[in-house]
C-alpha positions as CSV (number, residue, x, y, z in Angstrom):
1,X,-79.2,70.4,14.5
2,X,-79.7,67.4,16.3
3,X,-83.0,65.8,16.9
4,X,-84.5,65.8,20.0
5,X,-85.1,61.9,21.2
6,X,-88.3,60.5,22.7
7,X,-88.8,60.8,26.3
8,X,-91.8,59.2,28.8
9,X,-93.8,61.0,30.4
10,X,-92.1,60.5,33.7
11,X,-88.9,61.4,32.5
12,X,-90.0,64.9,31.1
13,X,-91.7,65.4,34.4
14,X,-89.0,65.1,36.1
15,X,-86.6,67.1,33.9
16,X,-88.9,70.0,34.2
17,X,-88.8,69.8,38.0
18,X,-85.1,70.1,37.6
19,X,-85.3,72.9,35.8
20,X,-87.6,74.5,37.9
21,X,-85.2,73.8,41.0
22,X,-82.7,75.0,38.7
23,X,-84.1,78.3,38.3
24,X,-85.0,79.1,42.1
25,X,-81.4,78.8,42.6
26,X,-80.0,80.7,39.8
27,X,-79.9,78.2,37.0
28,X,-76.1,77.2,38.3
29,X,-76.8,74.7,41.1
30,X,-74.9,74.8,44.6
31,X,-71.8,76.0,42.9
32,X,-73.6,79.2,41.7
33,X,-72.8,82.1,43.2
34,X,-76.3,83.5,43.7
35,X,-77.0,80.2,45.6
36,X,-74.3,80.6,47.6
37,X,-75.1,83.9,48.1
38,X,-78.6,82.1,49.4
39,X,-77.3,79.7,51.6
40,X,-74.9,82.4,53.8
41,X,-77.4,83.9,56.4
42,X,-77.4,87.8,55.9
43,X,-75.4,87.9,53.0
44,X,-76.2,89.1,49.7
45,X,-74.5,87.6,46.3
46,X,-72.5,90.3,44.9
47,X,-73.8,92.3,42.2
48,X,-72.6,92.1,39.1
49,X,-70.2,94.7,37.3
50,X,-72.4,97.7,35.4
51,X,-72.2,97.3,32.3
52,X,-71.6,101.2,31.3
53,X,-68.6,102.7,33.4
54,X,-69.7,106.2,34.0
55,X,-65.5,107.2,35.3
56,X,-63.8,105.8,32.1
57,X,-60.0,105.6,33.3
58,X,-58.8,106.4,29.5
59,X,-60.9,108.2,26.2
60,X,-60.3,108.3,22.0
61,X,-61.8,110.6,20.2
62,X,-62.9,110.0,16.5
63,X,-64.9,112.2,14.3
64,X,-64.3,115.3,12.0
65,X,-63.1,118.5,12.1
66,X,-65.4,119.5,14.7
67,X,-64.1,117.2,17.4
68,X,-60.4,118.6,15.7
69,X,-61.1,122.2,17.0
70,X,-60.9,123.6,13.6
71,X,-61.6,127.2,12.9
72,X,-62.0,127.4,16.7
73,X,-58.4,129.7,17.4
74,X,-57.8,130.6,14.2
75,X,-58.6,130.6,10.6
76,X,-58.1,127.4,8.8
77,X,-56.5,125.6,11.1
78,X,-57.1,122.3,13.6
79,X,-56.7,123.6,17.0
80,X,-57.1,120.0,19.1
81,X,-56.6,121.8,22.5
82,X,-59.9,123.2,22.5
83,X,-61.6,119.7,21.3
84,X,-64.8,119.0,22.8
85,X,-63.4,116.3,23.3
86,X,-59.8,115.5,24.1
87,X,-58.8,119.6,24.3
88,X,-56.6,121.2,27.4
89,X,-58.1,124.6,27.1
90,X,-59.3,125.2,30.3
91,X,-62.0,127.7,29.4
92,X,-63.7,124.7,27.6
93,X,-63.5,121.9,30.0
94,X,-63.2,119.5,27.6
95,X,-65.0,115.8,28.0
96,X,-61.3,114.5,29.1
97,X,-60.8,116.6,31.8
98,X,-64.2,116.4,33.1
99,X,-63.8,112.9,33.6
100,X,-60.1,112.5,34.2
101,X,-58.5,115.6,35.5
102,X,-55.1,115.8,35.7
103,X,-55.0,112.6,34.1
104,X,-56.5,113.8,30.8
105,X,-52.6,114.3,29.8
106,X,-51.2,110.9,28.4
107,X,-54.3,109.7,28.7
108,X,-56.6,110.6,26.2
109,X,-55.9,110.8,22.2
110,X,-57.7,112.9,19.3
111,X,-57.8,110.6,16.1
112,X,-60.2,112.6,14.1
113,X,-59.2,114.3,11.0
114,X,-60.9,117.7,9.5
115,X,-63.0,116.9,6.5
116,X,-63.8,113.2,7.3
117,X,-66.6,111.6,6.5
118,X,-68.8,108.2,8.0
119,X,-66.4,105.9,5.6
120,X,-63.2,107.2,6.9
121,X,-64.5,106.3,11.0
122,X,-63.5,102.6,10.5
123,X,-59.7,103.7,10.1
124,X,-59.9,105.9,12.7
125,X,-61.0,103.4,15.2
126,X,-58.3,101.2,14.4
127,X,-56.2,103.8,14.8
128,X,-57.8,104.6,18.1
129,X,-58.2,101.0,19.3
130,X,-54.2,100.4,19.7
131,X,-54.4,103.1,22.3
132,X,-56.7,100.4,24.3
133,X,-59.2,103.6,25.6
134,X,-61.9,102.4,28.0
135,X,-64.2,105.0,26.3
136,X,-64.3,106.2,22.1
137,X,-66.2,109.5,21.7
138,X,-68.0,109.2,18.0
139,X,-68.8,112.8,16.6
140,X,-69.2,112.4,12.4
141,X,-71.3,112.8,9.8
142,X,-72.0,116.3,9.4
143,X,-69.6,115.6,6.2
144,X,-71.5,113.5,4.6
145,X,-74.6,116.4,4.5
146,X,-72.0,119.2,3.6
147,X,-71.1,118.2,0.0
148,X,-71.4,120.1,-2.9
149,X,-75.2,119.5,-3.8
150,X,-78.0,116.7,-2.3
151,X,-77.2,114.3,-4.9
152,X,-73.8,114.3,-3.7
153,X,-74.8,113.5,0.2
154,X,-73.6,110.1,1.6
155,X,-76.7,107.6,0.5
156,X,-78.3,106.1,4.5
157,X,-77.4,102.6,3.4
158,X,-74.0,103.6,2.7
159,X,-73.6,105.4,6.1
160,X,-75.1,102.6,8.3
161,X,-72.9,100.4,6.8
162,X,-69.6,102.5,7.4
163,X,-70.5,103.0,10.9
164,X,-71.3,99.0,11.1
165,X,-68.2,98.3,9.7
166,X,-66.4,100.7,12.4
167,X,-67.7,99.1,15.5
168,X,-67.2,96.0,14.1
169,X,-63.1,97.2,13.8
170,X,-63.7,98.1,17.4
171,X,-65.3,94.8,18.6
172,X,-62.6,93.2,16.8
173,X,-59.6,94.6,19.0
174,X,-61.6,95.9,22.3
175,X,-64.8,93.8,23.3
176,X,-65.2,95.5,26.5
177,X,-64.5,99.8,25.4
178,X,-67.5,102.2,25.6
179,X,-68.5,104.2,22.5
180,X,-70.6,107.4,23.0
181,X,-71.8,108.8,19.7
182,X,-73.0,112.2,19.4
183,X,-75.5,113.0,17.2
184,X,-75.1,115.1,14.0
185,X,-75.7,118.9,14.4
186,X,-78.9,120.6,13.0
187,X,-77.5,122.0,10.1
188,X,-80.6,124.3,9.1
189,X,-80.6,125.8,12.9
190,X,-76.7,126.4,11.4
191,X,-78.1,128.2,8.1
192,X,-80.9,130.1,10.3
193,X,-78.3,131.5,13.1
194,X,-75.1,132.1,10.4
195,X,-77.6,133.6,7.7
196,X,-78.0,136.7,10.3
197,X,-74.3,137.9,10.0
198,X,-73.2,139.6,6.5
199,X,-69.9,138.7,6.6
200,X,-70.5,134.7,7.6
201,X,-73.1,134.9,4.6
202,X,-69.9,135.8,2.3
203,X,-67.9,133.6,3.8
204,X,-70.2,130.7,2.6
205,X,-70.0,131.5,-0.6
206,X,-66.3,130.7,-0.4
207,X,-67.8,127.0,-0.5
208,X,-69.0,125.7,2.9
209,X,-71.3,123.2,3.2
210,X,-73.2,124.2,-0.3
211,X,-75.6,121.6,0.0
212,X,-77.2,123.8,3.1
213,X,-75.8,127.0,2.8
214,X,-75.4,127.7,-0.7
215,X,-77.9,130.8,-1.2
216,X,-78.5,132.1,1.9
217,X,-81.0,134.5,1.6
218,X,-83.0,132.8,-1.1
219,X,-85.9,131.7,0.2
220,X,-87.7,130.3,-3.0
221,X,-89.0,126.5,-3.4
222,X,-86.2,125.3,-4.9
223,X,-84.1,126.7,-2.0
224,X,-86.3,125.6,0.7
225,X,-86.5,122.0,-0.8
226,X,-83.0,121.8,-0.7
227,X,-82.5,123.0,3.0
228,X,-85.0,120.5,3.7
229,X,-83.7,117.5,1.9
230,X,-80.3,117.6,3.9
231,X,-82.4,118.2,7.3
232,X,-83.8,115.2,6.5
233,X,-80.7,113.2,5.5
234,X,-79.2,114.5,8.7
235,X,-82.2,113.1,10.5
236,X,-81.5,109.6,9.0
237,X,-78.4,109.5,9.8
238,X,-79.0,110.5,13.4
239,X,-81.8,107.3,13.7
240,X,-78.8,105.0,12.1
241,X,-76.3,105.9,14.7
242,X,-79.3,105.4,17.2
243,X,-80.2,102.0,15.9
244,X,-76.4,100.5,15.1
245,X,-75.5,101.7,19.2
246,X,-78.9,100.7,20.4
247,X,-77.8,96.7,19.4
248,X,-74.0,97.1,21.5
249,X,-74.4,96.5,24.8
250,X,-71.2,99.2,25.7
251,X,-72.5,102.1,23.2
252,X,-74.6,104.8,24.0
253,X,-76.2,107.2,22.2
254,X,-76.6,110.8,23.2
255,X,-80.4,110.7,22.2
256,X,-80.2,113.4,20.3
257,X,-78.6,116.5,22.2
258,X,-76.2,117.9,19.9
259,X,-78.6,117.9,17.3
260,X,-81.5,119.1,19.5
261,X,-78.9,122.0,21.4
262,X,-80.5,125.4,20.3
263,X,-77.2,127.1,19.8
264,X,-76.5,131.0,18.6
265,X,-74.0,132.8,17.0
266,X,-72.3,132.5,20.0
267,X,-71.5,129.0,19.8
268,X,-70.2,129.4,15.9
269,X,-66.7,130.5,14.7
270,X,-66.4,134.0,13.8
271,X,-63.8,132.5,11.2
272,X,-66.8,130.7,9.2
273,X,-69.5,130.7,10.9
274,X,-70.2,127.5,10.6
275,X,-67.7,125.3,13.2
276,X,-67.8,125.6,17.1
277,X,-66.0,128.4,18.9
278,X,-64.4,128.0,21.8
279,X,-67.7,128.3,23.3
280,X,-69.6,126.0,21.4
281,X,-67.2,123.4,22.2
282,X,-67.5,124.2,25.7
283,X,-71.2,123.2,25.1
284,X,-70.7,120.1,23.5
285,X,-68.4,119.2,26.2
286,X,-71.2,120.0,28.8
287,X,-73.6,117.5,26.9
288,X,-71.1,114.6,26.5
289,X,-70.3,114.8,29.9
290,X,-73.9,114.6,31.0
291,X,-74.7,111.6,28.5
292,X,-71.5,109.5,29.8
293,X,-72.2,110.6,33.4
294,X,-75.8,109.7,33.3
295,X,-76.9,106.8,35.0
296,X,-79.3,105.8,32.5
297,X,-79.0,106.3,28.6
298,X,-80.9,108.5,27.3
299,X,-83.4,107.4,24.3
């Protein structure tokens, strides 16, 4: 660092009168456009660019097997063209072709892959970044709650620092492309809807998410400590993805919808009762289309 040098009196008067004139004129002097905009009789200076597009011309979508439709058209399978995202299905209206209608073809891509969890996002967006979309749809973590027990759930530190390290694979390759990041679903509301049908409640048992839905009717401390151990883990991880957007000036957060949506059976796969249906992804189209749309982002 250098060290400032001594100055009289007069001469630090009169640098702070330059910077005052300075800053009248826009800190840029005559040259600046917000003087020239100053000096042209009825003319404004143009405004600058916003910084968050709401019209995206392209989109990536990266994520888990919810954003990969699966379980959506049929057992045990990805079905991508009813993604919340990306999808063609016209009864879901998917985030793509809300925002780019016919356009959505050849110009949106679905880069997320079923069972992924928060360490497998910075791939994805590498993946994703060659594409060069002006928009990346984040929707992960729900993975890294489902494992087989709550010792076995992805430590906070560990996620922040996955989802650091993809936006930083983002930065790296596009500066300038919006990320909106959905929050992780409420996986208790999950247990408390699903736990209503006999056959999802069999289903389970097959192995789905044990760390929530393990022992569905039980209703014992030990049980209810458990449910409530990965609600809160899912809550961390939805302040993380909060905090690491909140400090990018092109990411926004959806402020909590997906996890706050108050969904029913309605909106779950009759295949496990625990994905989207084609309904459900309708939904989460609905909300990422109002988050990216929104003039403001929401907190």
């Amino acid at each position: 660092m250098r060290r400032p040098s001594r100055r009289s009196p007069v001469a630090v008067a009169v640098a702070a009168a330059v910077l005052g004139a300075m800053t009248l004129t826009g800190c840029g002097g005559p040259d600046h456009p917000a003087a020239r905009g100053s000096s042209a009789p009825g003319k404004q200076a143009p405004r600058p660019a916003p910084v968050w597009d709401r019209r995206p011309g392209s989109l990536a979508a990266v994520g888990d097997s919810i954003t990969r439709g699966f379980d959506a058209c049929s057992a045990l399978a990805d079905c991508p063209s009813v993604s919340w995202a990306t999808g063609s299905d016209p009864t879901v209206r998917s985030l793509a072709a809300r925002l780019l209608g016919e356009r959505a073809v050849g110009h949106s891509w679905n880069y997320a892959v079923s069972g992924a969890r928060m360490q497998d996002l910075p791939g994805q967006v590498r993946r994703a970044a060659a594409r060069r979309p002006e928009l990346v749809t984040v929707m992960a973590g729900a993975n890294d709650a489902c494992r087989s027990s709550t010792r076995a759930m992805t430590k906070v530190d560990e996620f922040r620092a996955d989802f650091e390290k993809a936006m930083q694979a983002l930065r790296e390759k596009l500066p300038r492309t919006q990320v909106y990041v959905a929050s992780v679903p409420n996986l208790k509301r999950l247990w408390f809807q699903g736990r209503t049908n006999p056959l999802g409640k069999q289903i389970w048992k097959l192995g789905i998410c044990p760390s929530m839905l393990a022992d569905a009717d039980a209703k014992d401390a030990k049980a209810t400590k458990r449910r409530a151990k990965v609600q809160e883990r899912v809550v961390a991880y939805n302040k993380v993805l909060k905090e690491v957007c909140a400090k990018d000036l092109r990411c926004r957060y959806d402020g909590g919808a997906v996890f706050d949506y108050r969904f029913t059976t309605a909106q779950l796969s009759h295949w496990d009762w625990f994905h989207p249906s084609r309904d459900g992804q309708s939904r989460l189209a609905e909300l990422a289309y109002r988050g990216v749309t929104a003039k403001e982002a929401v907190s």
